[in-house]
N, C-alpha and C positions, 0 to 999 in steps of 0.2 A: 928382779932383785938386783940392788947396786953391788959392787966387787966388797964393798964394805962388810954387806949384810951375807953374802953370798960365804966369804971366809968366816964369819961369824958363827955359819954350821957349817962348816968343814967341808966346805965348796960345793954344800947339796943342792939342787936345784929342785925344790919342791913346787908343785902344782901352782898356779899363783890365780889368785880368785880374780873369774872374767872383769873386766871393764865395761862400761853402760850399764841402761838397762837392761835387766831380764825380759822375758816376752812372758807377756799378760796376756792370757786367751778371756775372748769375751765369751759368756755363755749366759745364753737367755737374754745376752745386752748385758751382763753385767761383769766386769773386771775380776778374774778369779788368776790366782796364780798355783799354777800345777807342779811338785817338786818329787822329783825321784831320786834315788842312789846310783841304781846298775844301770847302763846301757844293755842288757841283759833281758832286763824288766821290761824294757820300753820297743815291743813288738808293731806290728804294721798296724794292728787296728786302733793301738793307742796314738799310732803316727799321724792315721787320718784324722785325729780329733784335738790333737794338745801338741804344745811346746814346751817341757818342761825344764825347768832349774836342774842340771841333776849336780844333786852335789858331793857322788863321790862315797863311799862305806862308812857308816861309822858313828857313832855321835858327835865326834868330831868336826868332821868334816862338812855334818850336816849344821850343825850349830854355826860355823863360822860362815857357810853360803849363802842361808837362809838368815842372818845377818845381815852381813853385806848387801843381799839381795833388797830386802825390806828397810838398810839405810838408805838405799840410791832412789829406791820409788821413792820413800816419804819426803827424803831431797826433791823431789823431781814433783810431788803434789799430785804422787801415783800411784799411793796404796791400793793394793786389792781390796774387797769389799770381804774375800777370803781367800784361805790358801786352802789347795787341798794334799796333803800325803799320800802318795798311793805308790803299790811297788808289792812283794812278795815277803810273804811272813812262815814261821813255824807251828804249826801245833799237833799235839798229840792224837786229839780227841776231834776237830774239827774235817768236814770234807775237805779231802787234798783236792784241789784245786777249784774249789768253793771262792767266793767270794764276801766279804765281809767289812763293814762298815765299826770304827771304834768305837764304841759305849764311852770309857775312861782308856786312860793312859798312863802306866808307872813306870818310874829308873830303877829295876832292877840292883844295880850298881851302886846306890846309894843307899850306905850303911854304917852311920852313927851310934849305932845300938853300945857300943863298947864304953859310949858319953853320957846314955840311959836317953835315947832320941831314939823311937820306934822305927823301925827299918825301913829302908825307901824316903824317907822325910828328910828336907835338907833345911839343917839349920837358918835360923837368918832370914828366910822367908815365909810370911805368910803365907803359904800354900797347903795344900793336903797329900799326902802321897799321892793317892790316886786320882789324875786330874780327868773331870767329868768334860765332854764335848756336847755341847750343845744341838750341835747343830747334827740331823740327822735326815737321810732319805728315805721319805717314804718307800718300801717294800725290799729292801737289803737287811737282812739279820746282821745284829750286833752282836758285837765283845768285847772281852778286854784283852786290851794287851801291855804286852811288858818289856819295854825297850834295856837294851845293855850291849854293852861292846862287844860280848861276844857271842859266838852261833854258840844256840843249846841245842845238844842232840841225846838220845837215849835217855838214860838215866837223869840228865841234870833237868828234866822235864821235872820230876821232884817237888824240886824247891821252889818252880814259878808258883805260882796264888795268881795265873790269868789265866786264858783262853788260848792268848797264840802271843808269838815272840816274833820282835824284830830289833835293827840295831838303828833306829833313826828317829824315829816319831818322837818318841820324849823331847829329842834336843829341837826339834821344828815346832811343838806347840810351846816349848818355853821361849823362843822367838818371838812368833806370835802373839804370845802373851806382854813381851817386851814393849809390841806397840800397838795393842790393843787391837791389834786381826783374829776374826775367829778362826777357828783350823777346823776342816773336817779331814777322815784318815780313811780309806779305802784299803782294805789290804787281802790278795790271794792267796791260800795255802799253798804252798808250793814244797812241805816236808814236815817230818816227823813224827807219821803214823809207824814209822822202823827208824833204826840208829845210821846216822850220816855215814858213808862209806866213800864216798869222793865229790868232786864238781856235779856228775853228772845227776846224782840224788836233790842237788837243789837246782838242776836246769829240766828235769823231767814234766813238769806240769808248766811250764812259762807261758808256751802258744795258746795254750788253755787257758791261762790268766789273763793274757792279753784280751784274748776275744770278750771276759769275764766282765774285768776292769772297765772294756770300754760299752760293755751293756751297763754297766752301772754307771758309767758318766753319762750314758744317755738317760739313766732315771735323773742323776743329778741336774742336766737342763730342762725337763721338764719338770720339778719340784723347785727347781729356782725359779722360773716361768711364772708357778704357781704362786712365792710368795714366802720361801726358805731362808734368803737374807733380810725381808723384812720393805 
C-alpha cells in the first residue's frame, strides 16, 4: 500500500492480496484450483495432496481472492477447468465430522424482502436464491448449505432453510460464476449438534476432517479420471 492509500485508512495496513499466480494442482491431469479460509482447516493429510488459495474468513475476503486469483489465471490463459471449496461447516442435524459434498448454495445475508424481492435473491441479477452445483462425486452424500458472515450457533439454527452453514462458499461460486468456472464444495461438520461455547468447539473435529476431506479428494481424482469435467 502506497503512504497515500496507507493515510487514507488511517495508516491500517491490511492483508494485501498475493502477487502471481496461485498454485493449480493437477488432478487426474487436469488443472483444478483448491481454495480454503482457515489455516486451521488445512491439516497434514490435505498437505500431502493440495495447495490451496486460502483466502482468509469471510465472504469478504473470499470473494476478493478468489477474484483476484481467477483474474491473474485468465490473464495468464490458466483457468482451472474447476475450483473446489472445501474447509469446515456447521450443522445441527448432520454427522459431526462427516463429510459432505454441496447439492445448492445460498446468501443467507441477503434480504430485500422489505422491497417485496423473496429473501436470499439479489436484485439485478439473473439468478435464483439457491444456486444449484452441477458437478458432483460419485459416493459423497449431499446438502445444502447456507453461506453468511456470521458463525450460527444454538438457537439461530432456526432460521437457516439448509443443511449445514459456512461463511465462504456463496462468495467463491459467484466468482466462478463470474468467469464461467464450475465450482464444486466439499465441506466437514466440524459443530453445532450443542451451542458454540469458545474456539475449541469449532477446533474439536478438524484432524478428523482433515483425514475426511482428503478421502473425498481421493474419490474426486478418481471420478475426474472417469469423466466429471467432461
Amino acid at each position: 500500500m502506497s503512504g497515500d492509500a496507507g493515510e487514507a485508512f488511517g495508516g491500517l495496513r491490511p492483508p494485501r492480496i498475493g502477487a502471481g499466480l496461485p498454485a493449480v494442482d493437477l488432478v487426474a491431469g487436469r488443472p483444478l484450483l483448491f481454495v480454503m479460509a482457515a489455516p486451521e482447516e488445512y491439516g497434514p493429510a490435505l498437505r500431502a495432496r493440495i495447495t490451496p488459495l486460502m483466502t482468509g474468513i469471510g465472504p469478504v475476503e473470499a470473494a476478493i481472492s478468489v477474484t483476484a486469483a481467477l483474474t491473474r489465471l485468465e490473464a495468464a490463459g490458466a483457468l482451472p477447468e474447476a475450483v473446489v471449496c472445501l474447509g469446515s461447516a456447521g450443522s445441527r442435524h448432520l454427522e459431526q465430522g462427516g463429510v459432505y459434498q454441496e447439492r445448492t448454495v445460498a446468501w443467507r445475508d441477503m434480504d430485500v424482502s422489505a422491497l417485496g424481492f423473496p429473501r436470499g435473491l439479489t436484485p439485478g441479477l439473473d439468478l435464483p436464491a439457491e444456486l444449484a452445483l452441477g458437478l458432483q462425486i460419485p459416493g459423497i452424500p449431499s446438502a445444502r448449505l447456507s453461506s453468511g458472515a456470521a458463525i450460527v450457533s444454538g438457537e439461530g439454527y432456526d432460521a437457516i432453510d439448509a443443511d449445514m452453514v459456512d461463511m465462504e462458499t456463496h462468495a467463491v461460486c459467484r466468482a466462478c460464476l463470474g468467469f464461467g468456472v464450475p465450482m464444486i464444495g466439499l465441506r466437514g461438520i466440524s459443530d453445532g449438534a450443542a451451542p458454540l461455547s469458545g474456539f475449541m468447539d469449532w477446533t474439536r473435529y478438524l484432524a478428523e476432517i482433515d483425514q475426511r476431506l482428503a478421502a473425498a479428494l481421493d474419490l474426486l481424482a478418481v471420478a475426474v479420471g472417469d469423466g466429471l469435467l467432461g
